[in-house]
MDTraj code that builds the backbone (N, CA, C; nanometers):
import mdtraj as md
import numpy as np

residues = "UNK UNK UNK UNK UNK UNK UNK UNK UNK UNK UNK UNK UNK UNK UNK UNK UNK UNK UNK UNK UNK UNK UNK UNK UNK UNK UNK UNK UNK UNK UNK UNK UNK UNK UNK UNK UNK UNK UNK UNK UNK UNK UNK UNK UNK UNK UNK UNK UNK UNK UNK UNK UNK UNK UNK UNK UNK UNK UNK UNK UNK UNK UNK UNK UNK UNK UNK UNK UNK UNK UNK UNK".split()
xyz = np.array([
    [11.8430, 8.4976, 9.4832],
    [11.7361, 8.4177, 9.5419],
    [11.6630, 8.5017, 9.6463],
    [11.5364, 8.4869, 9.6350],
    [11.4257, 8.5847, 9.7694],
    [11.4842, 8.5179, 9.8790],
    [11.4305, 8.6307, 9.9626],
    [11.4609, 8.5179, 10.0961],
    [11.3556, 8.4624, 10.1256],
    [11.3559, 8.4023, 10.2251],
    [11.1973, 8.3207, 10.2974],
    [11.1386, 8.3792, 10.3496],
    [11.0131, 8.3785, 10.3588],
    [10.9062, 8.4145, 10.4035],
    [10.8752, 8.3136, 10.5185],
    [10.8397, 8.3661, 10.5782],
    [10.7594, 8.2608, 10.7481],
    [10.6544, 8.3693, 10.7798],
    [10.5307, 8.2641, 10.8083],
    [10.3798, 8.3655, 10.8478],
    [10.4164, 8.3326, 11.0114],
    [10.3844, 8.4195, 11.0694],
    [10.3885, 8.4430, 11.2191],
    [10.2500, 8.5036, 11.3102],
    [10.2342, 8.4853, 11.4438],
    [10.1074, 8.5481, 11.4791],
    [10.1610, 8.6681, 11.5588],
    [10.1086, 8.7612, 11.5581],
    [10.1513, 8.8752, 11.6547],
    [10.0982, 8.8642, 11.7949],
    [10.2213, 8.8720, 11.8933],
    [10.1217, 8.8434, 12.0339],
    [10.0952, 8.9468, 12.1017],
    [10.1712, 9.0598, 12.0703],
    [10.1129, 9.1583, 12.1014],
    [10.1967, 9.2876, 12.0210],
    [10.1215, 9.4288, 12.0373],
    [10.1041, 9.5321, 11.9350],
    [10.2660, 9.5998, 11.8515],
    [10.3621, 9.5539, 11.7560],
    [10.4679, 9.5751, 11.7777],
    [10.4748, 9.6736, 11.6111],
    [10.5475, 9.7378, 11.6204],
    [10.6056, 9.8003, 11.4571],
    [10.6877, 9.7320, 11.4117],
    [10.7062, 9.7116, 11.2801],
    [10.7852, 9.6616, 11.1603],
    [10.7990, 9.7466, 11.0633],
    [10.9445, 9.8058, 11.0089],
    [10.9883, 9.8895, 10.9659],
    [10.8651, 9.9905, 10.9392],
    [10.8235, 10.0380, 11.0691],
    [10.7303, 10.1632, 11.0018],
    [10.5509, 10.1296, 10.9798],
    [10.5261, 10.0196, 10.9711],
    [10.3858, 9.9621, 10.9867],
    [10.3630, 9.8917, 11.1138],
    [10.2504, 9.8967, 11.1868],
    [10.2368, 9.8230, 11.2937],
    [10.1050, 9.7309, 11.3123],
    [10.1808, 9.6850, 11.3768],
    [10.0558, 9.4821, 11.3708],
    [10.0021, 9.5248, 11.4917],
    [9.8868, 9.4183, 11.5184],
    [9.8231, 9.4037, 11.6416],
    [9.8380, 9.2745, 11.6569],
    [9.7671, 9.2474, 11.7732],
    [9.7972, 9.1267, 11.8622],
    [9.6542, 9.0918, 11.7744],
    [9.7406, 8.8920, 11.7196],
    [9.6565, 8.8266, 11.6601],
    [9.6340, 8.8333, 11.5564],
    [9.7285, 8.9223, 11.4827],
    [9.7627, 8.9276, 11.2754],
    [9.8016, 8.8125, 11.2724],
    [9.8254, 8.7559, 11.1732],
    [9.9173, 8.6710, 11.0908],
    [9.9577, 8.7562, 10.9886],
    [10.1117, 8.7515, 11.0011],
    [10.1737, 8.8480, 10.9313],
    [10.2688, 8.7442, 10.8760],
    [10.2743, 8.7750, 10.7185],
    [10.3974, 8.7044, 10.6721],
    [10.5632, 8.7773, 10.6528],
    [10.6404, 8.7564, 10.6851],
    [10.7786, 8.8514, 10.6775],
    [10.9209, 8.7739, 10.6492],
    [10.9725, 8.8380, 10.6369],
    [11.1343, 8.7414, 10.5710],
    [11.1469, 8.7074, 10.6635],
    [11.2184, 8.5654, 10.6746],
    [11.3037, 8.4995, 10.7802],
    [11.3475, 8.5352, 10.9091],
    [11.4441, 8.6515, 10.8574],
    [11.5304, 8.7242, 10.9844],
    [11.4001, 8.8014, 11.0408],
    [11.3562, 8.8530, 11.0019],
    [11.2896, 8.9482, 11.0939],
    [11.2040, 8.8770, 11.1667],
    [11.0618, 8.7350, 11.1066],
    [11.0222, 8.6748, 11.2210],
    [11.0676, 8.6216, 11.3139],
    [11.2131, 8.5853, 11.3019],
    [11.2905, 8.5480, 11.3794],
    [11.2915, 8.6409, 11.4925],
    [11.3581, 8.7256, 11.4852],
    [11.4131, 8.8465, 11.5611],
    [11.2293, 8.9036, 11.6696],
    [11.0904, 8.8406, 11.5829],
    [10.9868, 8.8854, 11.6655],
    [10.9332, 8.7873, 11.7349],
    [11.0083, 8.6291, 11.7248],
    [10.9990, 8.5250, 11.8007],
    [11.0689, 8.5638, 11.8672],
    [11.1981, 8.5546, 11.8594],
    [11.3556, 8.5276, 11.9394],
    [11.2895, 8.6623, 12.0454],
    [11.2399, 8.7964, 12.0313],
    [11.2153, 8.8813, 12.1399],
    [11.0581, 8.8476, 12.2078],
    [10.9309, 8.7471, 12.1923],
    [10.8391, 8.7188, 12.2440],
    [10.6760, 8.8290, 12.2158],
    [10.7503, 8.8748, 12.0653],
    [10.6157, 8.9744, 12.0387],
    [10.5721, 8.8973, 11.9093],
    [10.5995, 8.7621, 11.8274],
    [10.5070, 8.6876, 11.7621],
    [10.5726, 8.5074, 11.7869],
    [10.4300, 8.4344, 11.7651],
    [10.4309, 8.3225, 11.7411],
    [10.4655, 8.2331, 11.6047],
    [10.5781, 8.1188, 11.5894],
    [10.5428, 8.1195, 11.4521],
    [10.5222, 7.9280, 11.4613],
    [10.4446, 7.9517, 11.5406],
    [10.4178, 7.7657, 11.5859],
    [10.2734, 7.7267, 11.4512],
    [10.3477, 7.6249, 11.3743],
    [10.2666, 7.5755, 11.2670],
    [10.0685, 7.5715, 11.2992],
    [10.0379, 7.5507, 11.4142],
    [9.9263, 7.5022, 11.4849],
    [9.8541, 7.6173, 11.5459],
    [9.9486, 7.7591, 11.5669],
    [9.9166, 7.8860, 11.5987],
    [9.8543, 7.9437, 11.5266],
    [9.9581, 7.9548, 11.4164],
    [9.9097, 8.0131, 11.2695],
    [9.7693, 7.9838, 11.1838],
    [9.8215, 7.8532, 11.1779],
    [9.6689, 7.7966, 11.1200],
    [9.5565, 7.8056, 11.1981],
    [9.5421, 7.8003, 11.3238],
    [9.4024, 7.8659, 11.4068],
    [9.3868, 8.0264, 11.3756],
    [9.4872, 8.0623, 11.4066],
    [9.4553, 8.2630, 11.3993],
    [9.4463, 8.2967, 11.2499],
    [9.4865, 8.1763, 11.0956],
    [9.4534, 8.2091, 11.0010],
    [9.2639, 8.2112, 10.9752],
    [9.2239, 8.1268, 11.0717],
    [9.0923, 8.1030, 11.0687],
    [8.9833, 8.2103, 11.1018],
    [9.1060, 8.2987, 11.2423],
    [9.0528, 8.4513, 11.2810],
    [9.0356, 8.5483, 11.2068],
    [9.1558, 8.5525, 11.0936],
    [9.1503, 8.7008, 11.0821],
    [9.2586, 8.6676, 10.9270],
    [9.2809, 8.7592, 10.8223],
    [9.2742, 8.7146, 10.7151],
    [9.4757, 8.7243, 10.7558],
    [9.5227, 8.7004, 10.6378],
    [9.6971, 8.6985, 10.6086],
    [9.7203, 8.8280, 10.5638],
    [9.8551, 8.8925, 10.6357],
    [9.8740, 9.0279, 10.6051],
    [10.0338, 8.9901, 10.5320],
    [10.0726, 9.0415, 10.4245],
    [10.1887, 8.9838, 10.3705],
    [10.2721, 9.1216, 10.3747],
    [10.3506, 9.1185, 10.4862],
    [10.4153, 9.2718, 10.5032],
    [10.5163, 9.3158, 10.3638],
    [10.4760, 9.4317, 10.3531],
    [10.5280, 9.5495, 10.2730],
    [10.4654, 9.5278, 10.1305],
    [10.3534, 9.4842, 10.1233],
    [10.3401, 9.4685, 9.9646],
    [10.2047, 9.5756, 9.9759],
    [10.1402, 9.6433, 10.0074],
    [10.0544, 9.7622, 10.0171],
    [10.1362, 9.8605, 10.0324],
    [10.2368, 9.8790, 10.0890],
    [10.3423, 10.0081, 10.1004],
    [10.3778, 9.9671, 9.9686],
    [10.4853, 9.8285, 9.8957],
    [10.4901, 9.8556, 9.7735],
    [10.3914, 9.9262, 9.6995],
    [10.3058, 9.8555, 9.6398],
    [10.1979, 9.8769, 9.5716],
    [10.1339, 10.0555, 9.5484],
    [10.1454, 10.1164, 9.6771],
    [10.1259, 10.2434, 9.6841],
    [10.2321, 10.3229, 9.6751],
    [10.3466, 10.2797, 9.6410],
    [10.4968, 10.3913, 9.5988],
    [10.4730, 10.3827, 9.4635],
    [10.4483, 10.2458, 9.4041],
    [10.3941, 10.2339, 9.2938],
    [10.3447, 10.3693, 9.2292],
    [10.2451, 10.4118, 9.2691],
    [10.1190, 10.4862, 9.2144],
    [10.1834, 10.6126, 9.1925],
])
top = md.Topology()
chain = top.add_chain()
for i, resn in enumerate(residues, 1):
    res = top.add_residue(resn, chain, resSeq=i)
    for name in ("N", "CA", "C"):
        top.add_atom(name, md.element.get_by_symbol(name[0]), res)
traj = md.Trajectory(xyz[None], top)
């Protein structure tokens, strides 16, 4: 079974295995890890957050452009 996905907002500029967000992505990522960028205060994953900053700026669905380009 995948794991879960949770979209989160970035609150400010942090790396994820090797790619880095800015403050005010919506980034989607497995479970544990948005966890681990709530639980430390570098993203938001408040239902009401998301959906405003989805309005900002488009959905980044982490690691599927790094897939996509090992691909090639």
């Amino acid at each position: 079974m995948a794991e879960k996905k949770v979209k989160v907002v970035v609150l400010s500029d942090v790396p994820v295995d090797g790619k880095s967000y800015s403050a005010g992505s919506v980034v989607e990522l497995p479970e544990k890890t948005a966890k681990s960028l709530v639980d430390g205060g570098f993203a938001d994953d408040n239902a009401e957050a998301v959906a405003y900053w989805l309005t900002q700026s488009k959905l980044i669905v982490h690691g599927v452009v790094a897939e996509a380009a090992a691909a090639e």
